[in-house]
Backbone bond lengths (Angstrom), bond angles and torsions (degrees), N, CA, C in turn:
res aa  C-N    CA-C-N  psi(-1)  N-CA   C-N-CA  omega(-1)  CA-C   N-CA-C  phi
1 X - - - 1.436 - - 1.508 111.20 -
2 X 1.047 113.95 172.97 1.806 121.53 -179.99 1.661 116.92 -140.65
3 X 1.106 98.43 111.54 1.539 97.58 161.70 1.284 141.92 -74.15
4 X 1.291 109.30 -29.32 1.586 117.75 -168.33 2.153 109.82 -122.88
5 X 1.874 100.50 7.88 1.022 96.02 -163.70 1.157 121.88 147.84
6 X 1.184 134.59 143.44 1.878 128.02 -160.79 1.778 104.39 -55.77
7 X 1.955 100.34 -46.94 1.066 105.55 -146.20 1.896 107.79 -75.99
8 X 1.402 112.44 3.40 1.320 122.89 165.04 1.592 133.72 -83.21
9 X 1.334 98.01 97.32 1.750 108.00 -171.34 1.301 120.69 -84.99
10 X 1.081 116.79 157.27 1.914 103.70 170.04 1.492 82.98 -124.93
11 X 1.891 106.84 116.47 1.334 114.36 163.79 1.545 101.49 -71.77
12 X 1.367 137.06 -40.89 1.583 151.21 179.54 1.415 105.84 -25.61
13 X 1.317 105.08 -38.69 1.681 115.23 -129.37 1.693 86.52 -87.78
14 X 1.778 100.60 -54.10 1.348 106.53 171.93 1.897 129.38 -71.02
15 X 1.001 66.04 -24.05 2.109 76.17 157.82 1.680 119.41 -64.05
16 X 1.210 89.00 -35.78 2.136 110.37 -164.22 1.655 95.39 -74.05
17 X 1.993 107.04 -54.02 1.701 99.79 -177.30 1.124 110.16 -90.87
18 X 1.159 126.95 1.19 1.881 112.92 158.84 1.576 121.10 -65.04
19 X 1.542 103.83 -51.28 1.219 128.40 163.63 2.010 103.61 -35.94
20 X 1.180 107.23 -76.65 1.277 122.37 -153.39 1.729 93.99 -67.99
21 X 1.451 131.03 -30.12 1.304 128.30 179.17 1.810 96.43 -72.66
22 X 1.092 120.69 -51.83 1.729 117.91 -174.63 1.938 99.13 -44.83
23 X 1.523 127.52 -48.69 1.431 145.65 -116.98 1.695 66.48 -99.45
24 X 1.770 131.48 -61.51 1.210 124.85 -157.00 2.200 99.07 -73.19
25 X 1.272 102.49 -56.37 1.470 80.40 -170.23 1.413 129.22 -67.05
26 X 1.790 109.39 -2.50 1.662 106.58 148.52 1.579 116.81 -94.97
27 X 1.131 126.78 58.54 1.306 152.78 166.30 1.998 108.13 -133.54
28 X 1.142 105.96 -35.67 1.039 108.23 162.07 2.210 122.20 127.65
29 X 1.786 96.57 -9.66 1.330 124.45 163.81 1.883 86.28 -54.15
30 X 1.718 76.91 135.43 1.117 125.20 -151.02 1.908 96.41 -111.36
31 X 1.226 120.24 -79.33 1.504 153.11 -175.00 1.539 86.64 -92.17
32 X 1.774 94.05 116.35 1.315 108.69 155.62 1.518 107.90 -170.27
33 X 1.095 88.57 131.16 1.599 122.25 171.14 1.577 136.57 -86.86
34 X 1.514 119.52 92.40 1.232 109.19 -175.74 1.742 132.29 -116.07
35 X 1.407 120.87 107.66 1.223 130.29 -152.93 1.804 94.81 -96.42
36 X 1.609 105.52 143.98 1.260 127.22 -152.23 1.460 103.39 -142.36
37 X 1.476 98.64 150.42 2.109 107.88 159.46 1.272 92.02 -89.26
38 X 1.548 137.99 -36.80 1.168 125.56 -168.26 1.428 131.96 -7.61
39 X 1.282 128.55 120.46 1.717 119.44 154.63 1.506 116.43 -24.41
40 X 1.432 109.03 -59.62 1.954 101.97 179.82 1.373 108.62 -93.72
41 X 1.626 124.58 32.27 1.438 89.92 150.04 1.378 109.88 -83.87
42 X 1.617 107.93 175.24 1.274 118.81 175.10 1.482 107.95 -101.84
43 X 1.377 111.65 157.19 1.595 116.74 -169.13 1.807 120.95 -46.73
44 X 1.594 87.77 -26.74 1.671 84.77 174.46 1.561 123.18 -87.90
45 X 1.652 106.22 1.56 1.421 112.32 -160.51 1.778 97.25 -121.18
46 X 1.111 116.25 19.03 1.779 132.69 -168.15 1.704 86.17 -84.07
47 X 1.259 116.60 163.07 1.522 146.18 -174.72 1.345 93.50 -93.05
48 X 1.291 130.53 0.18 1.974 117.65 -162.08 1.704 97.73 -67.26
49 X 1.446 91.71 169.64 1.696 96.41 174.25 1.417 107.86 -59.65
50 X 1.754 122.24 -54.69 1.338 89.30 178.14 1.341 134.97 -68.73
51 X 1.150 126.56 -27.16 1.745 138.83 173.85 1.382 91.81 -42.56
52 X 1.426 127.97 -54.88 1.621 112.31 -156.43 1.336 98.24 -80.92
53 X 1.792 129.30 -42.33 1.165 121.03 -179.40 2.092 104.13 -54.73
54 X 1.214 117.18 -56.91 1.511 108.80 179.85 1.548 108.98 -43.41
55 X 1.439 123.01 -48.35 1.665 125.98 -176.65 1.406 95.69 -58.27
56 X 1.451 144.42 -43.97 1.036 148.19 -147.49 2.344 96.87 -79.42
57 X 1.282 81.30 -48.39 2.060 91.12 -178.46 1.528 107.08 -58.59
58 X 1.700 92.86 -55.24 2.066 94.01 162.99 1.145 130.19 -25.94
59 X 0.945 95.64 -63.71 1.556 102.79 -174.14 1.333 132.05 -48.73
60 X 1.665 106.49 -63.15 1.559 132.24 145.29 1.302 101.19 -9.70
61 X 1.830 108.24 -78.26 1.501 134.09 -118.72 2.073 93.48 -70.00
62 X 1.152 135.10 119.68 1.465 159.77 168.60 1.783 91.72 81.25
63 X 1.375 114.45 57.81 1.472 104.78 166.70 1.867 106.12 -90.84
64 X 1.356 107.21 157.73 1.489 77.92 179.83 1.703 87.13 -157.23
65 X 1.255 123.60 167.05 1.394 133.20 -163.30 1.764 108.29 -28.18
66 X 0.962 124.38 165.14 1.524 123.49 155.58 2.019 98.87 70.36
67 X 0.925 121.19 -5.49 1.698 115.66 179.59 1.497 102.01 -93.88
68 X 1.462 88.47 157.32 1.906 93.98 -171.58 1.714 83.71 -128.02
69 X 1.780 117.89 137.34 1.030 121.41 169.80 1.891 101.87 -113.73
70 X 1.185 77.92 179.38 1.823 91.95 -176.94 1.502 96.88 -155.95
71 X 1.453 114.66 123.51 1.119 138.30 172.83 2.091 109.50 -119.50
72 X 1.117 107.91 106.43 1.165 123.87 178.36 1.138 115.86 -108.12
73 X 1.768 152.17 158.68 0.823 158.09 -124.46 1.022 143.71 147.57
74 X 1.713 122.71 62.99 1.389 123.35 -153.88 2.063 93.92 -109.59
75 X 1.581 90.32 131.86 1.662 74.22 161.74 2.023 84.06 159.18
76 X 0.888 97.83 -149.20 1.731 94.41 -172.96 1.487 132.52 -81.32
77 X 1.011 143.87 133.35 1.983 132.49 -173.02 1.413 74.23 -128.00
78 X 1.763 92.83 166.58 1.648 115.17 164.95 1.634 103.10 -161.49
79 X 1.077 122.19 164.15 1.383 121.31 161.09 0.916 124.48 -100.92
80 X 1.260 109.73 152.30 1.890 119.40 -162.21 1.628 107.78 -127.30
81 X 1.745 117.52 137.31 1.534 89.51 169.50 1.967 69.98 -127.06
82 X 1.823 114.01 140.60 0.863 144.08 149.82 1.584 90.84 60.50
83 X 2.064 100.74 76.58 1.524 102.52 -169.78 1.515 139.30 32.13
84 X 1.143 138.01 -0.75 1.353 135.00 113.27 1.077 148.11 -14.01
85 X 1.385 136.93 85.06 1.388 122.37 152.21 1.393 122.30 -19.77
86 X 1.521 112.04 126.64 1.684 109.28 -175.61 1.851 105.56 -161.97
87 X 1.225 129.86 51.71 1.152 108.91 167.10 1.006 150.47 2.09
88 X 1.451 110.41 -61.70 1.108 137.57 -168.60 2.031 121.43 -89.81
89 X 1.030 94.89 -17.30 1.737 120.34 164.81 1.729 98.44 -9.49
90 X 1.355 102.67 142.52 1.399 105.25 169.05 2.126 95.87 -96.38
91 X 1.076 120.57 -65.99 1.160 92.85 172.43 1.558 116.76 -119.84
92 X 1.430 110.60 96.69 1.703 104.72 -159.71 1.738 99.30 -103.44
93 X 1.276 98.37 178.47 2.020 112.26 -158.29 2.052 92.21 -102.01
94 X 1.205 121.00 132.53 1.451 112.16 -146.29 1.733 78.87 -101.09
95 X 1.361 129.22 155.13 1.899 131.29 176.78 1.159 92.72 -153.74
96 X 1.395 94.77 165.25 1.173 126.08 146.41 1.710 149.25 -76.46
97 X 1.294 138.71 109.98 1.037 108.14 -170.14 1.603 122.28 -122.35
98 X 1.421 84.39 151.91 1.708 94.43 -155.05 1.497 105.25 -63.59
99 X 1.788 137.13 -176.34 1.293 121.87 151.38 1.794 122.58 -67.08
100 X 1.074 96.18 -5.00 1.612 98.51 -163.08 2.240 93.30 -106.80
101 X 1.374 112.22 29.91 1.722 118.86 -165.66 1.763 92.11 -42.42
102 X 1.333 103.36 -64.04 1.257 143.85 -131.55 1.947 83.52 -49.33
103 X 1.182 114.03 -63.68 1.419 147.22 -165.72 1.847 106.47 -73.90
104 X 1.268 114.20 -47.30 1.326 124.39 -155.34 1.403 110.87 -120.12
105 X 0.911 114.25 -28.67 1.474 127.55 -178.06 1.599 119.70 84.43
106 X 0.866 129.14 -162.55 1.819 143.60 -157.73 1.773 94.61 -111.21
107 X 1.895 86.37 152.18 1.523 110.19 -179.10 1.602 94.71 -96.21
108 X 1.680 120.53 127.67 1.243 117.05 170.11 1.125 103.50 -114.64
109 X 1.336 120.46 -177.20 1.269 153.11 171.67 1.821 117.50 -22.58
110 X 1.629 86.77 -69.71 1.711 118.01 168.05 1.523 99.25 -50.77
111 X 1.414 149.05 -59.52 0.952 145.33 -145.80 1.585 104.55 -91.19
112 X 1.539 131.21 -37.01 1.199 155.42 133.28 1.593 93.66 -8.69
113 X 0.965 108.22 -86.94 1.674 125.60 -163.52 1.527 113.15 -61.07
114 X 1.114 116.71 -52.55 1.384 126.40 -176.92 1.595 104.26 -75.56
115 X 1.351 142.57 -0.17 1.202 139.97 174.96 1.187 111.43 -125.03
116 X 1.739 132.90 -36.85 1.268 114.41 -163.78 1.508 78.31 -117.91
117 X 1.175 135.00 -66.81 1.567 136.25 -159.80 1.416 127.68 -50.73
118 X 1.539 102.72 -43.80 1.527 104.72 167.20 1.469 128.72 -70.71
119 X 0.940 108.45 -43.65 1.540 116.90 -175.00 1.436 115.20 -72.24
120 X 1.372 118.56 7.77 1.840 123.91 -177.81 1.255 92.09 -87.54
121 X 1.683 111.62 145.14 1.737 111.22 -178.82 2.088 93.04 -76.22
122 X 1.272 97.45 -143.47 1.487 96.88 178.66 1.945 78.04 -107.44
123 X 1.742 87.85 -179.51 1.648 105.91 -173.63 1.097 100.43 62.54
124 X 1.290 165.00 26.49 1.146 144.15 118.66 1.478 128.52 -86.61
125 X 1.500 93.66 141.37 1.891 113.05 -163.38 1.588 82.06 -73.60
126 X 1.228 112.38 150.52 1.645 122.37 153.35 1.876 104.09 -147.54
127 X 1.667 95.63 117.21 1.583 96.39 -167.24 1.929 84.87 -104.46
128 X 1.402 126.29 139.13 1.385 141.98 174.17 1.824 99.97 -106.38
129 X 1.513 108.96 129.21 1.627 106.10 177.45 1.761 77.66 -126.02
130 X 1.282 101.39 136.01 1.727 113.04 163.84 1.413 106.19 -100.32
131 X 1.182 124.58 85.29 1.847 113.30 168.05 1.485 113.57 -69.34
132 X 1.390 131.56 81.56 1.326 103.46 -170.11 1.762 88.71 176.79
133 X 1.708 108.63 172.39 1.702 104.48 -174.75 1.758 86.67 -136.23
134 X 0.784 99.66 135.78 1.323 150.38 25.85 2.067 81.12 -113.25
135 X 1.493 122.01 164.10 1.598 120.08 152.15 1.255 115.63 -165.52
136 X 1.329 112.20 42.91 1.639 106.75 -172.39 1.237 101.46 -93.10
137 X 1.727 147.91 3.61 1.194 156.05 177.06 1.475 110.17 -123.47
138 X 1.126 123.51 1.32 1.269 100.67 -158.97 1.519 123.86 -81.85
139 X 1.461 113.01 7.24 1.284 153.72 -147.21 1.810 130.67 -170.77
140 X 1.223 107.29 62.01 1.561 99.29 178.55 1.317 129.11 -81.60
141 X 1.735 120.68 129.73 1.360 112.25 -168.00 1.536 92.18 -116.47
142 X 0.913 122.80 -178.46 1.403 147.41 147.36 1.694 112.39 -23.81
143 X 1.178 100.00 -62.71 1.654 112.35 -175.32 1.769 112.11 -116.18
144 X 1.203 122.95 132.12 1.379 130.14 165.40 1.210 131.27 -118.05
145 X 1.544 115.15 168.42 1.641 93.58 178.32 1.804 78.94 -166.22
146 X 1.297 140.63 158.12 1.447 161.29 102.29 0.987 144.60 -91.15
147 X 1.329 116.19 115.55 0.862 106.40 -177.24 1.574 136.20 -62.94
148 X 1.513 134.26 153.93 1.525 131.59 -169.54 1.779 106.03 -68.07
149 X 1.309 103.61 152.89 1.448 134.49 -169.35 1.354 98.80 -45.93
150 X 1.367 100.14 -53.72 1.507 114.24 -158.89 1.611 111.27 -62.65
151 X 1.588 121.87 -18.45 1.344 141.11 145.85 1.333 100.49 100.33
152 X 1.581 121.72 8.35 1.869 118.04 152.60 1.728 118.34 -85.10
153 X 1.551 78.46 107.38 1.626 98.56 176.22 1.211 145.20 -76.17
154 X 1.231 124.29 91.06 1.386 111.06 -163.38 1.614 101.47 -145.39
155 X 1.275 104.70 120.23 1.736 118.18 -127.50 2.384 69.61 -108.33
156 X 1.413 94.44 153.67 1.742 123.58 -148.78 1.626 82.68 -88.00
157 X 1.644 134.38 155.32 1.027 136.86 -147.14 1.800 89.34 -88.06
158 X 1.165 110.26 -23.94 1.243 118.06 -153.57 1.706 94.25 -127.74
159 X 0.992 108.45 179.90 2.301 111.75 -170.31 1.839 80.75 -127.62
160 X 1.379 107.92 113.69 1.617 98.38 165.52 1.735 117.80 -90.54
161 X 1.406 115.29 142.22 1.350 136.55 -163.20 1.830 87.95 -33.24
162 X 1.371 105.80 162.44 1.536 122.71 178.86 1.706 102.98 -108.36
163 X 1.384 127.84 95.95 1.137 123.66 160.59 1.671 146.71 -44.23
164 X 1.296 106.91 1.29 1.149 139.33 -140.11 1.977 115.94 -141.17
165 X 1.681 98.06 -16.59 1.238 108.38 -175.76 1.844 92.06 -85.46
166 X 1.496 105.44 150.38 1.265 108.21 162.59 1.879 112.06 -139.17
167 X 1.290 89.34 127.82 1.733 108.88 -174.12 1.622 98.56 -51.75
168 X 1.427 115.44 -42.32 1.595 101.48 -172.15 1.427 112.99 -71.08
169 X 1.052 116.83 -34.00 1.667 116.11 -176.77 1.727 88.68 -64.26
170 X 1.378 126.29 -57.89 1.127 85.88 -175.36 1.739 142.62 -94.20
171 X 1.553 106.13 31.71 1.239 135.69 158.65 1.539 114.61 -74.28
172 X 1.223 109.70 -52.13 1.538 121.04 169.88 1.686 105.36 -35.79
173 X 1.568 97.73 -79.08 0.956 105.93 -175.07 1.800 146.60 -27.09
174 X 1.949 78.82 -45.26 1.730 100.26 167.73 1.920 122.86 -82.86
175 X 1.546 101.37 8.32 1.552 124.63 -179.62 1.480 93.28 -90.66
176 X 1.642 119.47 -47.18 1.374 124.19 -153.70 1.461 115.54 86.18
177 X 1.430 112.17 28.05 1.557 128.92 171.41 1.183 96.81 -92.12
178 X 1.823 104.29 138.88 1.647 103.92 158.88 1.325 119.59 -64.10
């Protein structure tokens, strides 16, 4: 994604999901998909809004009770109040943004939900990693967890409730309301 402009890359970003794709298929993930600004990706494997929204249906698409997904995601967020870029927002909507922002606009919440979240039957695990600043909203589930600043991880025996999730947004969502 880009914040300030096409010509701004995060080599990091692609270092972090190469890394993190090696880390899942010695865990034992099987199916994985990794979308890029890269020069050699190919058009279907690009970071654009739709590529990530299509990676996003993938994922979902024949999940079925008992599967554990992993959705990872390192690369740029910003906050938006009323599609806008806005940092500074008193209370702004936290996204993602694709490489193609500039043109296409940002992955929100609604789009989150209505592609990867809704369409999971029940019994399926879905673990969300935000690599990126700001992303502690950009996605509310049911259950949360962050890890501490200090970056030793050692995730709580149990996921405590998400104060912050709201059932109507994701009612909306399954209406096809923004």
């Amino acid at each position: 994604g880009y914040a300030a402009g096409p010509a701004q890359k995060l080599p990091m970003s692609l270092n972090a999901a190469s890394n993190m794709r090696g880390f899942l298929q010695g865990k034992g993930f099987a199916e994985l998909r990794l979308l890029t600004d890269g020069e050699s990706a190919t058009p279907e494997d690009r970071a654009t809004r739709v590529g990530i929204l299509k990676g996003l249906q993938w994922l979902a698409s024949g999940a079925k009770p008992g599967d554990s997904l992993v959705l990872y995601y390192s690369g740029y967020a910003s906050r938006v109040v009323r599609g806008k870029a806005n940092p500074n927002a008193a209370f702004p909507e936290e996204v993602l943004i694709p490489s193609d922002y500039f043109t296409e606009g940002e992955i929100n919440e609604i789009d989150l939900l209505r592609d990867l979240i809704l369409p999971l039957p029940s019994g399926v695990e879905l673990t969300v990693i935000l690599d990126c600043n700001p992303a502690g909203a950009v996605v509310q589930l049911p259950y949360s967890w962050a890890a501490p600043p200090s970056g030793a991880v050692s995730p709580p025996a149990s996921l405590p409730s998400n104060p912050r999730f709201e059932q109507a947004k994701l009612q909306r969502a399954a209406s096809g309301q923004p």
